[in-house]
N, C-alpha and C positions, 0 to 999 in steps of 0.2 A: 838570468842563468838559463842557459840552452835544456831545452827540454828532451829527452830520449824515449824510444820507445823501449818496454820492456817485455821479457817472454823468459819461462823459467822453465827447464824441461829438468825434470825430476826422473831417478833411475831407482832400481831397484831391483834383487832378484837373489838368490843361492850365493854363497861364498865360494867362489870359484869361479862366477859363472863367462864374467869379465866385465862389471858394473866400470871398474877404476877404469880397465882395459879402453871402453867404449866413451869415458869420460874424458880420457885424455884426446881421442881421434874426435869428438867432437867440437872439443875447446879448438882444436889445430884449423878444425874444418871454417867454424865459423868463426876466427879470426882470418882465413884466407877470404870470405865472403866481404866485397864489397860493401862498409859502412856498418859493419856489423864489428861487435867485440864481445869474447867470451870472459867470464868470470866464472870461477869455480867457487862451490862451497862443499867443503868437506864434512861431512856429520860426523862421522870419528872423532875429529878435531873438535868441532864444538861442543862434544860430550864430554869430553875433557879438558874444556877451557872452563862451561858453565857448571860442571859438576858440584862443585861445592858449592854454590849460589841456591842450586835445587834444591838438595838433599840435605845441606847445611853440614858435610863432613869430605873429609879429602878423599882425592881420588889415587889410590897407587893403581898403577898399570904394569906389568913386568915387559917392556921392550924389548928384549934379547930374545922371548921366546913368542912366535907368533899365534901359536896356541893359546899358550895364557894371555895374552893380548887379547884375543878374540875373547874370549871366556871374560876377563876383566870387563872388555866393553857391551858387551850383553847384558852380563850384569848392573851395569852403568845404568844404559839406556831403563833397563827393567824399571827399578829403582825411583828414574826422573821420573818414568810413567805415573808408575805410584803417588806419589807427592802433588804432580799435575799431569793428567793424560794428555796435553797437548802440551808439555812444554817444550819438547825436541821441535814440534812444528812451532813454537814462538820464537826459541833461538834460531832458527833457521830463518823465519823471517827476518829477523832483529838484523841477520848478516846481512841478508840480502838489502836492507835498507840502508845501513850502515857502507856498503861496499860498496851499491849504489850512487850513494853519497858523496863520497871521496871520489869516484868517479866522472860525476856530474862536474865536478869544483875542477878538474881539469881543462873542463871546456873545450874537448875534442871536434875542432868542425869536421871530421872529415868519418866521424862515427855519429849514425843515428838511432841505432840499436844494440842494447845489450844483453846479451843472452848471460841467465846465470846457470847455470849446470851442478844440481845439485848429487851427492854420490856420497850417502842412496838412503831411500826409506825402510823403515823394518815394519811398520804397524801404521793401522788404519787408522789410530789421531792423527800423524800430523799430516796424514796424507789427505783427508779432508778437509783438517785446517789451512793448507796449503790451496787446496780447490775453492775452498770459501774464500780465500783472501784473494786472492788471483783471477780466479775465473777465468775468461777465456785469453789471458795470457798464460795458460798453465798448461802443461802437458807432462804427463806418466807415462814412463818409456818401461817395460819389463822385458828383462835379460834372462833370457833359460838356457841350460847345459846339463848334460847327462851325469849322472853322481859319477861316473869313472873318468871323466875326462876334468872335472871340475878338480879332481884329486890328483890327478898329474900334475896339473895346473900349480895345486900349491905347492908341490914337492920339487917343480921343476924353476917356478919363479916366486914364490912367495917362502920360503927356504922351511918348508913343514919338512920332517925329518918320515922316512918309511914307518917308522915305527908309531907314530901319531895316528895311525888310520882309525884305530878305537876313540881316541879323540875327536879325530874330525867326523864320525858319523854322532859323536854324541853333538857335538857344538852346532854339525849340519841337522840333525833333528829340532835341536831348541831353536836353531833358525827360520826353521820352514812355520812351527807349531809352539812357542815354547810354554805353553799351556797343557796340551799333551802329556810333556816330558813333567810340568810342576804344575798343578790345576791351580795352585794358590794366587800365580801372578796373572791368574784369571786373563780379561783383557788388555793388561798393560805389557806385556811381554812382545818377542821377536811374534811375527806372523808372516813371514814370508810369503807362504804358500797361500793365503786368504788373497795379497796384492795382487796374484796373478790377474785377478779374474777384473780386477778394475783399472788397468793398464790401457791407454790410447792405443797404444803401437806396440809390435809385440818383435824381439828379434830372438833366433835361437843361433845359439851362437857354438855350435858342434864341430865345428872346420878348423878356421885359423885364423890369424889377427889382421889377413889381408880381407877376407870375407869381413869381418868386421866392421872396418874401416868403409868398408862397401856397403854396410846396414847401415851405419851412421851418417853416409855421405845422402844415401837417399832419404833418413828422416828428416835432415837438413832441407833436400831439392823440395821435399814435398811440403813443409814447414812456408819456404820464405817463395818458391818457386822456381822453377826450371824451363827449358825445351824437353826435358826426357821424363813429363809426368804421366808419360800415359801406361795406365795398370799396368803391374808383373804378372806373370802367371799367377802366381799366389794367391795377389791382392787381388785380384778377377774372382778367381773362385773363392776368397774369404768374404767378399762382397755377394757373393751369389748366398751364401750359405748363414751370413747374418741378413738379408734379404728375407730369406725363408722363415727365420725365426719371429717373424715381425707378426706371422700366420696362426700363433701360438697362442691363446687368450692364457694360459697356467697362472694363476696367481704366484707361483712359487718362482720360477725360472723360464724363458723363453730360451728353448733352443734350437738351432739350424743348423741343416746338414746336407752334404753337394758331395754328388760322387762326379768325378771326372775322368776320362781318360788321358793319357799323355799327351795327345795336339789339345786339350785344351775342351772337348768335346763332352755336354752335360748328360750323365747321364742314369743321372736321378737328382731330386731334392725332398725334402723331409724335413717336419717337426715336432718337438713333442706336444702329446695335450690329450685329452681323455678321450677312451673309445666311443663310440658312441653304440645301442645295440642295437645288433642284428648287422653292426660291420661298420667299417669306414668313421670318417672325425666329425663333430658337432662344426657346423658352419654358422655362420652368423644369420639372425634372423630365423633359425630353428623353432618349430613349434614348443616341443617336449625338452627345451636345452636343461641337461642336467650337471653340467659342469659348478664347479666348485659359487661362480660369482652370481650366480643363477638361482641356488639354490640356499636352504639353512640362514646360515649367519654370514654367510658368502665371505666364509674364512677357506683358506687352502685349507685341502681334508688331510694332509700330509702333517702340516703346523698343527691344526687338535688333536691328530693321534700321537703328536710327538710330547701335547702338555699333558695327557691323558694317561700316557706312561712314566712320563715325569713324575707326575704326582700321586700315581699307584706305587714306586718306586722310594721315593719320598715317604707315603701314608707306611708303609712296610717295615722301612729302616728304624721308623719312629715308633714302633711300634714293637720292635724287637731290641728298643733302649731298656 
């Protein structure tokens, strides 16, 4: 049996933002790619094929209204979390194997690679599970849009009705946090907004579906390769400015920062990390270095004042039982 090579670019981001949008301009892309063939995997869909397998109870969904739809499969996903934190990331594989599979037994000679395009993740099980199992066939794409464009969006193609707008900031809050909104589904809930930050590639998608299409064609060129991979504006100074962060010893977060002018021109950079006294930052090789790894239990000093109050807050409640 012919062997393929495989690559899974996984999506994710805000309800609105145009996750399905940039899934379908992908699948199109890399099916025009010489030897390459796309396959899709819907999460929706396998939330509601394995639902009852998980949870061991049916799933209703009300179809006609996309509100309750969304709300239905929130809940859904919450729920499988519960039972097992990774099992949205096991059905997800399970397709990908399976899809795989069926693929393979064609015995396509004129495809050597198959890309699967998954749409989209809500929470950090299976997005690890997916990193674990894959590894560096795996890529996390994140999709950002502005909440009032996001909201046209669904009124103007996903058929939300004007009046829903109290719905969709409730159903776009349990998306981003949905811990927040119910502390009880603790880590197994929607986390949108946590994915931002662990995303390979990042598109924000504020324009139109021609820009788009334009984000997706270059994750492709940069992906498998092109003639036209030399930096954008952007990715020049996004490079400059995660560069910088690399200067940050923070136990907590490394972060970088690039001011530029318009031709492209640096003209500053910057990163976080503790003052040092009498002025200027602790460098390496420092006599007196008093930063966090240096000193104590060389714990971040942010993380023990964070269990210090925890547990002052905690010792209180319990106390006023």
């Amino acid at each position: 049996m012919k062997k393929y090579l495989n690559l899974i670019i996984a999506l994710s981001g805000p309800h609105g933002a145009g996750c399905s949008s940039l899934a379908d301009d992908l699948e199109k892309i890399v099916n025009n790619w010489p030897g390459c063939c796309a396959i899709r995997i819907h999460v929706a869909d396998l939330i509601e094929r394995y639902y009852h397998l998980i949870v061991n109870e049916a799933l209703s969904v009300n179809k006609d209204s996309q509100p309750q739809r969304r709300q239905g499969l929130q809940e859904a996903g919450t729920k499988m979390r519960r039972k097992d934190p990774e099992s949205i990331g096991k059905i997800i594989s399970t397709e990908i194997y399976h899809s795989g599979l069926k693929f393979e037994e064609k015995q396509d000679q004129n495809i050597n690679t198959i890309v699967f395009i998954v749409d989209s993740l809500k929470n950090k099980y299976e997005l690890e599970l997916l990193r674990k199992t894959y590894g560096q066939e795996f890529y996390f794409v994140f999709v950002h849009a502005d909440k009032e464009g996001r909201w046209r969006r669904l009124i103007d193609y996903k058929s939300w009705d004007k009046n829903d707008r109290v719905e969709f900031e409730q159903r776009d809050q349990i998306d981003q946090e949905e811990k927040i909104f119910d502390p009880t589904v603790k880590a197994f809930g929607q986390q949108v907004q946590k994915l931002s930050s662990k995303a390979d590639y990042y598109i924000v998608n504020n324009t139109n579906r021609e820009d788009l299409k334009e984000d997706g064609q270059r994750l492709i060129d940069l992906l498998f390769g092109s003639d036209s991979n030399q930096p954008t504006f952007h990715e020049r100074n996004m490079h400059i400015a995660y560069s910088a962060s690399n200067s940050s010893f923070c136990l907590s977060r490394q972060v970088g920062a690039a001011i530029v002018d318009q031709n492209g021109n640096i003209l500053g950079v910057g990163h976080n990390d503790v003052p040092k006294a009498m002025g200027g930052l602790y460098t390496n090789g420092d006599v007196d270095d008093r930063r966090c790894f240096a000193v104590g239990d060389r714990r971040c000093i942010n993380d023990t004042n964070k269990e210090e109050r925890y547990d002052l807050l905690l010792k209180n409640r319990l106390c006023s039982l």
